[in-house]
N, CA, C and O atoms as a DFTB+ gen file, in Angstrom:
500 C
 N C O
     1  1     190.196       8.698    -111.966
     2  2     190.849       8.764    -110.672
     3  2     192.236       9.404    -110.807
     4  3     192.604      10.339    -110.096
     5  1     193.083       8.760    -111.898
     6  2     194.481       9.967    -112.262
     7  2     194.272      10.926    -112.413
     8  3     195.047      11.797    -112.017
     9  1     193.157      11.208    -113.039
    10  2     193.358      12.888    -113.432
    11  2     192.741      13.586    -112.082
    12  3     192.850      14.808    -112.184
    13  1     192.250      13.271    -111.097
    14  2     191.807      13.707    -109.958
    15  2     192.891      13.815    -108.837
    16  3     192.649      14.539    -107.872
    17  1     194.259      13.029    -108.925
    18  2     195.506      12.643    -108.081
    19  2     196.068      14.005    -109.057
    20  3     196.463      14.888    -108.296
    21  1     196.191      14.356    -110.352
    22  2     197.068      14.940    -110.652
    23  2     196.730      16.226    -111.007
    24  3     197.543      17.029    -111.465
    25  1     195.167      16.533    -110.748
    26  2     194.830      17.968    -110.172
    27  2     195.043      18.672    -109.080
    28  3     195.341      19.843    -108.844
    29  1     194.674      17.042    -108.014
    30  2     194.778      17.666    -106.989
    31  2     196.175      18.030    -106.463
    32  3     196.311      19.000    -105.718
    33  1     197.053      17.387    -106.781
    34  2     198.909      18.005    -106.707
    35  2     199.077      19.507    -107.075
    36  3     199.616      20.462    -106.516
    37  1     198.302      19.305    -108.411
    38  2     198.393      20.999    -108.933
    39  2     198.052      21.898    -108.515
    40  3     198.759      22.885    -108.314
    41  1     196.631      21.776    -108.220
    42  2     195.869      22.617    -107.356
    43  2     197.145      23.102    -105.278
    44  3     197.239      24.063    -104.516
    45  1     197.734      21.723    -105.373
    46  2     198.285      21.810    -103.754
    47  2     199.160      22.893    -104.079
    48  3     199.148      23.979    -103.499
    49  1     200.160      22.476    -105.316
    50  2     201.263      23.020    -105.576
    51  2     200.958      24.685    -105.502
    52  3     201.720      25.512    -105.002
    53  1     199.408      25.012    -106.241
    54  2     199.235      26.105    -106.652
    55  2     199.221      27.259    -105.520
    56  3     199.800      28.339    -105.394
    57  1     198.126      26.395    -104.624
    58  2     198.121      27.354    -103.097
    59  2     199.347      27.606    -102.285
    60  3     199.740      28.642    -101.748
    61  1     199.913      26.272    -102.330
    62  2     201.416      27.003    -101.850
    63  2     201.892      28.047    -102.366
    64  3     202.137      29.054    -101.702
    65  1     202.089      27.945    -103.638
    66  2     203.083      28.662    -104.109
    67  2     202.522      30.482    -104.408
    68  3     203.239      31.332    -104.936
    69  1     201.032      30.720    -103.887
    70  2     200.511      31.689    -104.364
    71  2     200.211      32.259    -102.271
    72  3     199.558      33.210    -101.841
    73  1     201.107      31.059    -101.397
    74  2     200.725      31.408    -100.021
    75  2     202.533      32.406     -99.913
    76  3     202.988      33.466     -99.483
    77  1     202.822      31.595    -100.379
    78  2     204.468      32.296    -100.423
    79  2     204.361      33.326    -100.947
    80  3     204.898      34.231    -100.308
    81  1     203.772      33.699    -102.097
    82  2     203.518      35.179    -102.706
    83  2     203.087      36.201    -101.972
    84  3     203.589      37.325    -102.014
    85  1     201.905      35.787    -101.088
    86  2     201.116      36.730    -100.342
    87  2     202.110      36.881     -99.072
    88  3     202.021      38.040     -98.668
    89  1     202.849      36.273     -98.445
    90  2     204.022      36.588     -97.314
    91  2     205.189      37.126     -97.877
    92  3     206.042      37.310     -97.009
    93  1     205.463      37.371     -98.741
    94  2     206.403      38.172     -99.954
    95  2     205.835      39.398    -100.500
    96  3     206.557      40.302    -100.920
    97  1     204.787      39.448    -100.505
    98  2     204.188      40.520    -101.417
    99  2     204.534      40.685    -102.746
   100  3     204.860      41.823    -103.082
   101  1     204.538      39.737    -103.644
   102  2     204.588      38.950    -104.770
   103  2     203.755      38.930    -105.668
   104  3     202.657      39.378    -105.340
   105  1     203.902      38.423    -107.140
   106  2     202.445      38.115    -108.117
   107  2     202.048      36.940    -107.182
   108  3     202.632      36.020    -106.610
   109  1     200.891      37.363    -107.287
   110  2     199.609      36.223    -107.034
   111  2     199.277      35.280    -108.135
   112  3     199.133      35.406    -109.351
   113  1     199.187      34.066    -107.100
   114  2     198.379      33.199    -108.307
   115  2     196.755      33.626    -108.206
   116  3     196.122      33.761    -107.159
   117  1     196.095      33.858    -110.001
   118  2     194.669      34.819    -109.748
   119  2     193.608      33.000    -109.396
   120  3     193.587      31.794    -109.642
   121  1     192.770      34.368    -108.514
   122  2     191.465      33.295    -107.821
   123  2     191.313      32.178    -108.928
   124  3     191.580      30.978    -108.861
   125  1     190.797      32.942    -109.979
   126  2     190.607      32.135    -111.385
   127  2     191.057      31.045    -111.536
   128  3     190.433      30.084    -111.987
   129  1     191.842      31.049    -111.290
   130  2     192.710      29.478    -112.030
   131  2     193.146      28.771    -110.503
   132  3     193.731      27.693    -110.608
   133  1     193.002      29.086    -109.643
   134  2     193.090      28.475    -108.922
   135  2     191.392      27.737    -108.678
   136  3     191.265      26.582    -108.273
   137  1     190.257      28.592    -108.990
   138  2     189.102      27.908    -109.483
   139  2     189.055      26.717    -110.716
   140  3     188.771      25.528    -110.571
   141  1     189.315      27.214    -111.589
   142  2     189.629      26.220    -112.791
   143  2     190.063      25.224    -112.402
   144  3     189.377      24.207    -112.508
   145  1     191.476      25.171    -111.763
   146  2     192.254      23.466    -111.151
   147  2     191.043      23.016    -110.528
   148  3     190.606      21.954    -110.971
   149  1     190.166      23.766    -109.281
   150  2     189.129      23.169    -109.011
   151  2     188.362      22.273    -109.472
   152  3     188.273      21.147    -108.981
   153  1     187.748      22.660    -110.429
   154  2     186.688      22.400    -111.395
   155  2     187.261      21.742    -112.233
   156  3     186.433      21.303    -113.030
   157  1     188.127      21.482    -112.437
   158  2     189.107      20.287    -112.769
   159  2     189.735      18.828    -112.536
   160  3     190.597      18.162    -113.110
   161  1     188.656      18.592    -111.100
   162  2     189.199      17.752    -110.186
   163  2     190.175      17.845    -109.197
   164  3     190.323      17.062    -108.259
   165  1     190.902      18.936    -109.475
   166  2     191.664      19.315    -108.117
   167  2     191.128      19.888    -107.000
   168  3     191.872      20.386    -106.156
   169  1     189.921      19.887    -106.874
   170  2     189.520      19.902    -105.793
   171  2     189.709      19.481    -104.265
   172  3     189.865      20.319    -103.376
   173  1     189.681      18.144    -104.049
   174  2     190.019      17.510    -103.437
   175  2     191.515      17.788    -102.546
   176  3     191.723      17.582    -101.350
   177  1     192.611      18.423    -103.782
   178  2     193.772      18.827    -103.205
   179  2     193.936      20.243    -103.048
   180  3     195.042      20.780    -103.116
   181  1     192.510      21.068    -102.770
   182  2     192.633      22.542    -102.745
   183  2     192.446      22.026    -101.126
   184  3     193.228      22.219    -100.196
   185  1     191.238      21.357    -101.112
   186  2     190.706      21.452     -99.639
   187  2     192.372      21.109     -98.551
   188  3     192.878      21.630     -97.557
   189  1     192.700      20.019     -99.425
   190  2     193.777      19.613     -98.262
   191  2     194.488      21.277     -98.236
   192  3     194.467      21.940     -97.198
   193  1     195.087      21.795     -99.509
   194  2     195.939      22.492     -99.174
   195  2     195.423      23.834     -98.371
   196  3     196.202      24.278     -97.528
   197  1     194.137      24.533     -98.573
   198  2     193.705      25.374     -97.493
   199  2     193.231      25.049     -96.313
   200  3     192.763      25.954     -95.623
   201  1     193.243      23.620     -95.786
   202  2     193.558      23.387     -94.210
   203  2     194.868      23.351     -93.746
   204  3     195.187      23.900     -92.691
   205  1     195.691      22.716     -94.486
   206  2     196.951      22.754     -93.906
   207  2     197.806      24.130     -94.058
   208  3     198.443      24.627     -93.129
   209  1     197.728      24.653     -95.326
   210  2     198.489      25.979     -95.120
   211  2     197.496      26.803     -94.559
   212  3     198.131      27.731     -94.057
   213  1     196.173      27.009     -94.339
   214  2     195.394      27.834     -93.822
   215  2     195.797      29.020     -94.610
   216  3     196.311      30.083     -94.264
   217  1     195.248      28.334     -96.321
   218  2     195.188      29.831     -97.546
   219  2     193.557      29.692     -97.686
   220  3     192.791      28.754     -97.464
   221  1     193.402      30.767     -98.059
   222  2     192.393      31.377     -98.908
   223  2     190.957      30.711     -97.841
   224  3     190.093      30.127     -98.495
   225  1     190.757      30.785     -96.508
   226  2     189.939      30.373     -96.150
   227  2     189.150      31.118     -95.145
   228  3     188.365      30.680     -94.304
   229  1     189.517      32.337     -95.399
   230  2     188.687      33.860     -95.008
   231  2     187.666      34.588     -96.078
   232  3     186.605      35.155     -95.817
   233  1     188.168      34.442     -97.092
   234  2     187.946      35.410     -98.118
   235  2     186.554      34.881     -98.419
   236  3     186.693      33.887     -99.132
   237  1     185.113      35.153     -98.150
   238  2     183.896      34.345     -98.485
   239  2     183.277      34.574    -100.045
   240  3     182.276      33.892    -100.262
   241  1     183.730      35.440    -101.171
   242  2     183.282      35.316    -102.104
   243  2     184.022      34.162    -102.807
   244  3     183.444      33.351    -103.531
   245  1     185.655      34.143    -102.480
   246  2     186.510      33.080    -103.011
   247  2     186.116      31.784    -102.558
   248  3     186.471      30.841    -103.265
   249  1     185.107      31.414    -100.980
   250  2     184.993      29.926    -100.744
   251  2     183.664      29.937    -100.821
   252  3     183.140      29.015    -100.195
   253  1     182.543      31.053    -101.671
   254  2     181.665      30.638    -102.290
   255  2     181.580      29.764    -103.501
   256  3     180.843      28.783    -103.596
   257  1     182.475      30.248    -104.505
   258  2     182.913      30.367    -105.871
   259  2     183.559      28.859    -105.854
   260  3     183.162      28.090    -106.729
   261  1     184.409      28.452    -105.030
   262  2     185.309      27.114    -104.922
   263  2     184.135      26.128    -103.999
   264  3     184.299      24.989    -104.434
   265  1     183.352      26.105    -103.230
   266  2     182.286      25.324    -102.917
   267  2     181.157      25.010    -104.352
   268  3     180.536      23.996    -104.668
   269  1     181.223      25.967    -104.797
   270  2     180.172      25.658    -106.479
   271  2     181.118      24.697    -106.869
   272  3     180.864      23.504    -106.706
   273  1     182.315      25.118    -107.427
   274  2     183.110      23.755    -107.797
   275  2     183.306      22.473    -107.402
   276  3     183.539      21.502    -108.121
   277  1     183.210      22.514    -106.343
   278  2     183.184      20.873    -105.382
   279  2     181.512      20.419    -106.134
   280  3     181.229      19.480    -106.878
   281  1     180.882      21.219    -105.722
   282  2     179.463      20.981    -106.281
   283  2     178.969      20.398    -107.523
   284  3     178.247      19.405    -107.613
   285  1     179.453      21.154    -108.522
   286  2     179.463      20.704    -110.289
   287  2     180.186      19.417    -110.329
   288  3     179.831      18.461    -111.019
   289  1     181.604      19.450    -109.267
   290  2     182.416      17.855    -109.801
   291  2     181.357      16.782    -108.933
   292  3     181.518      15.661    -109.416
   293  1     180.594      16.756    -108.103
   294  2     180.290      16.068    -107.365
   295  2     178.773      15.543    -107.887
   296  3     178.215      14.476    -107.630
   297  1     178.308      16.664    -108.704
   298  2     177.500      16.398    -109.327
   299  2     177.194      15.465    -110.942
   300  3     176.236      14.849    -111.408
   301  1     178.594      15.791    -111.403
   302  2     179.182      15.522    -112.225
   303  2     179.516      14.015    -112.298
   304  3     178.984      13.287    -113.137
   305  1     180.411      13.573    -111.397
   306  2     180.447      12.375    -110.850
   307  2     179.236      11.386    -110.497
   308  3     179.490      10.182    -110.463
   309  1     177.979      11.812    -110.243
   310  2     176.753      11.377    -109.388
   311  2     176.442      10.999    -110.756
   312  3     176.559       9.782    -110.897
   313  1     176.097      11.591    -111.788
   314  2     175.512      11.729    -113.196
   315  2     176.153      10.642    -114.104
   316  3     175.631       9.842    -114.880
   317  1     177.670      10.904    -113.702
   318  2     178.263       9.480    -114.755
   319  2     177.876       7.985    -113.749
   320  3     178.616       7.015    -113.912
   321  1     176.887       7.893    -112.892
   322  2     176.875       6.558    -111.977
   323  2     175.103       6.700    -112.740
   324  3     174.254       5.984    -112.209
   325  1     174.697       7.511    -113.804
   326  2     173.343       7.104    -114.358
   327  2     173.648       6.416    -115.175
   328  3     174.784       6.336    -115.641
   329  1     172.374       5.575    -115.617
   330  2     172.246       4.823    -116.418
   331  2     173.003       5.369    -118.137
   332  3     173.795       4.734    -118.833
   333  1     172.286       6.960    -118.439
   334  2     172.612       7.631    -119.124
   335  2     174.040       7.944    -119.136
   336  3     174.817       7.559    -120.010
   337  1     174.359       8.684    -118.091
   338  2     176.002       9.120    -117.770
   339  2     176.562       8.423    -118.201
   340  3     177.462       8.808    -118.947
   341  1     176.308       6.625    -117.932
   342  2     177.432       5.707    -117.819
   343  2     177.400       5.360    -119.524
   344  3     178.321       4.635    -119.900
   345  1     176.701       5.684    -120.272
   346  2     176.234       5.164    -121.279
   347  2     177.334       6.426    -122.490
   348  3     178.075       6.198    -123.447
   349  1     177.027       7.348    -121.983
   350  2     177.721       8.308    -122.905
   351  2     179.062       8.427    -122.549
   352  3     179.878       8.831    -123.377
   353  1     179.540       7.980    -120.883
   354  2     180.883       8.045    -120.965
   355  2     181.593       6.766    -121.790
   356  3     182.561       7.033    -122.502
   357  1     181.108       5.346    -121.698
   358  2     181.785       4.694    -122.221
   359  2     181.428       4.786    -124.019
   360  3     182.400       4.182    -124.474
   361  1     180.947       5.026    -124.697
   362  2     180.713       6.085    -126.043
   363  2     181.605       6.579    -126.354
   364  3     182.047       6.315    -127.473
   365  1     182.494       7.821    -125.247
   366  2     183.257       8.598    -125.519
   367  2     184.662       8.040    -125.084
   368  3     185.653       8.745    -125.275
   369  1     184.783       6.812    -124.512
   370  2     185.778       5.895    -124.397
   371  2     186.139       5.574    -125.385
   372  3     187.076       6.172    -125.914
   373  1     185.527       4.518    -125.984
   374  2     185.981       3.883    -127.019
   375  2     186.367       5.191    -128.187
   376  3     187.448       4.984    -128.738
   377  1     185.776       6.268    -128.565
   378  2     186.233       7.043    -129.632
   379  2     187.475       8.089    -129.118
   380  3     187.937       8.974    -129.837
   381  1     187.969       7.774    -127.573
   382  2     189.199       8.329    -127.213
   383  2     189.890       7.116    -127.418
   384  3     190.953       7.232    -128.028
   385  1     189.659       6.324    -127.172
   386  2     190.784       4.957    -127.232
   387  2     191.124       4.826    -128.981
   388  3     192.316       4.709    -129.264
   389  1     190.305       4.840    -129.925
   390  2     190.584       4.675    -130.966
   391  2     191.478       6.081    -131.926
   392  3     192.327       5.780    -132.765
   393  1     191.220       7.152    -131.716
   394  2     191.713       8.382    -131.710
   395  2     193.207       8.123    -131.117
   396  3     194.226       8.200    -131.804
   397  1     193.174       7.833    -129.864
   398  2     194.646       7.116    -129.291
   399  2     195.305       6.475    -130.052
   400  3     196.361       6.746    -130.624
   401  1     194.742       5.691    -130.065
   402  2     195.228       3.929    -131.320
   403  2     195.714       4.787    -132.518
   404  3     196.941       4.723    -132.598
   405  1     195.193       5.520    -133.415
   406  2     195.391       5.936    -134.728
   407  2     196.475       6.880    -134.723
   408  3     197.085       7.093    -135.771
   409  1     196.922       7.742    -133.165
   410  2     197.597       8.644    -133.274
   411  2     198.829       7.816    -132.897
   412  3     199.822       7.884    -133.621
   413  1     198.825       7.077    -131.861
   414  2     200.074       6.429    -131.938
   415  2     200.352       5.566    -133.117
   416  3     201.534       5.303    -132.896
   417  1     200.151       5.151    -133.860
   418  2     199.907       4.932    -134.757
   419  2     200.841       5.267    -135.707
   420  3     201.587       4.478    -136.288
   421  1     200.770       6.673    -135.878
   422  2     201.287       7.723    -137.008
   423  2     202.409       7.447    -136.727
   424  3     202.850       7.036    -135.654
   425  1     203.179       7.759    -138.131
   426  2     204.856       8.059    -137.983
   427  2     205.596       8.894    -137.502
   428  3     206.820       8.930    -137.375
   429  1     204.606       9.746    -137.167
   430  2     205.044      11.206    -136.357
   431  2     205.761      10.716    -134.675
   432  3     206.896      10.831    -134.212
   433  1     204.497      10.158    -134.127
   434  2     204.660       9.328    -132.613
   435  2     205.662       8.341    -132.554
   436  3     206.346       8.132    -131.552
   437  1     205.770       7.628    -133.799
   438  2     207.234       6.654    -133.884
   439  2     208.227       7.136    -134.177
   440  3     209.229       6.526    -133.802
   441  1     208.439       8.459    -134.985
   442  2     209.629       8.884    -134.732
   443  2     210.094       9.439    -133.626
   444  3     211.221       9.346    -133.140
   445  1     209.020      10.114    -133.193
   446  2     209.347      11.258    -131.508
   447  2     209.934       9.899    -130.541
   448  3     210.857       9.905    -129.726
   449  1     209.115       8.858    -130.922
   450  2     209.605       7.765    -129.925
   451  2     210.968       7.561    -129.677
   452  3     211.691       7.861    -128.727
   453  1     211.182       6.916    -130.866
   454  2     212.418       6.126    -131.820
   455  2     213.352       7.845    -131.448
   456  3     214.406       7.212    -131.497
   457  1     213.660       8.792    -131.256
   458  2     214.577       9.378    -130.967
   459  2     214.714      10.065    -129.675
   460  3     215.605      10.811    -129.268
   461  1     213.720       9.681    -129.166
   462  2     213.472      10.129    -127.517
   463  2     214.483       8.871    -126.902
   464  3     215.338       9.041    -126.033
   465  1     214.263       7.983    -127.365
   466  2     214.965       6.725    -126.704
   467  2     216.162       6.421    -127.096
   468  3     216.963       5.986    -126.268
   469  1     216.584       6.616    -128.665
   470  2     218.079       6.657    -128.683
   471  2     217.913       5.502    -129.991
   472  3     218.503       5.640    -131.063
   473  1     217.302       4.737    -129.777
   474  2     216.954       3.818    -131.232
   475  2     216.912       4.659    -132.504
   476  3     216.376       5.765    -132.575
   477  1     217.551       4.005    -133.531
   478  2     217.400       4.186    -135.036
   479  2     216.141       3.377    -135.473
   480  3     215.859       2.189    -135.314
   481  1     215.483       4.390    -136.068
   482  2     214.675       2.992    -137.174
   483  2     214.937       1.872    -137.666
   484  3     216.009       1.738    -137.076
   485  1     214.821       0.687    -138.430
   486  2     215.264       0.147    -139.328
   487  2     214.826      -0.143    -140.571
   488  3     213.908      -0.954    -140.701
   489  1     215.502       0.565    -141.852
   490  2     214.403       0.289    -142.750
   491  2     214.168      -0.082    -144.005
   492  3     214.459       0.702    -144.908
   493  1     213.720      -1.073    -144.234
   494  2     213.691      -2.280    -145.366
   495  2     213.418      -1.410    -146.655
   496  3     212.538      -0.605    -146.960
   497  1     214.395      -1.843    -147.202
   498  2     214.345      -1.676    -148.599
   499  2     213.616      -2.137    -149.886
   500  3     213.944      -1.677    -150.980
């Protein structure tokens, strides 16, 4: 569900900022990656943002191409509610959670910590 809130921002951010281009006559943000955020879960915040700014919602090869995407995530989603789906996502849970665990873990992540925050180590002799 986060990573679907924080596509879809991206994806909002993206159309704006590629609607301002096109009233400027500006670089464009390319179809592409504004597909990709799609298919990314930002979906959800493309749709908002091409109703409300009323971008990219002429062009019919571009809202062919971005309807497939709604499609694959939706399908995608349907698949992890199988028996199977649900079976291989939590599989790939636990070996992200532990991968997690081991990397924070490292001394690498405790130092970035420990000087991001302003703390010294302390360390026994």
């Amino acid at each position: 569900m986060l990573l679907c809130i924080v596509f879809s921002v991206v994806a909002y951010t993206r159309y704006s900022k590629d609607k301002k281009a096109a009233k400027k006559g500006e670089w464009r943000v390319p179809e592409k990656s504004l597909h990709v955020i799609s298919l990314l879960c930002g979906w959800p915040g493309a749709i908002i943002a091409q109703q409300r700014l009323r971008h990219k919602t002429k062009k019919i090869s571009f809202r062919i191409v971005f309807w497939l995407t709604v499609l694959i995530n939706t399908a995608g989603l349907t698949w992890l509610h199988t028996q199977q789906g649900y079976g291989l996502l939590h599989k790939y849970m636990f070996v992200l959670e532990g991968l997690s665990v081991e990397y924070i873990r490292s001394e690498k992540v405790t130092d970035v910590v420990l000087f991001l925050t302003g703390f010294r180590p302390i360390y026994h002799f």
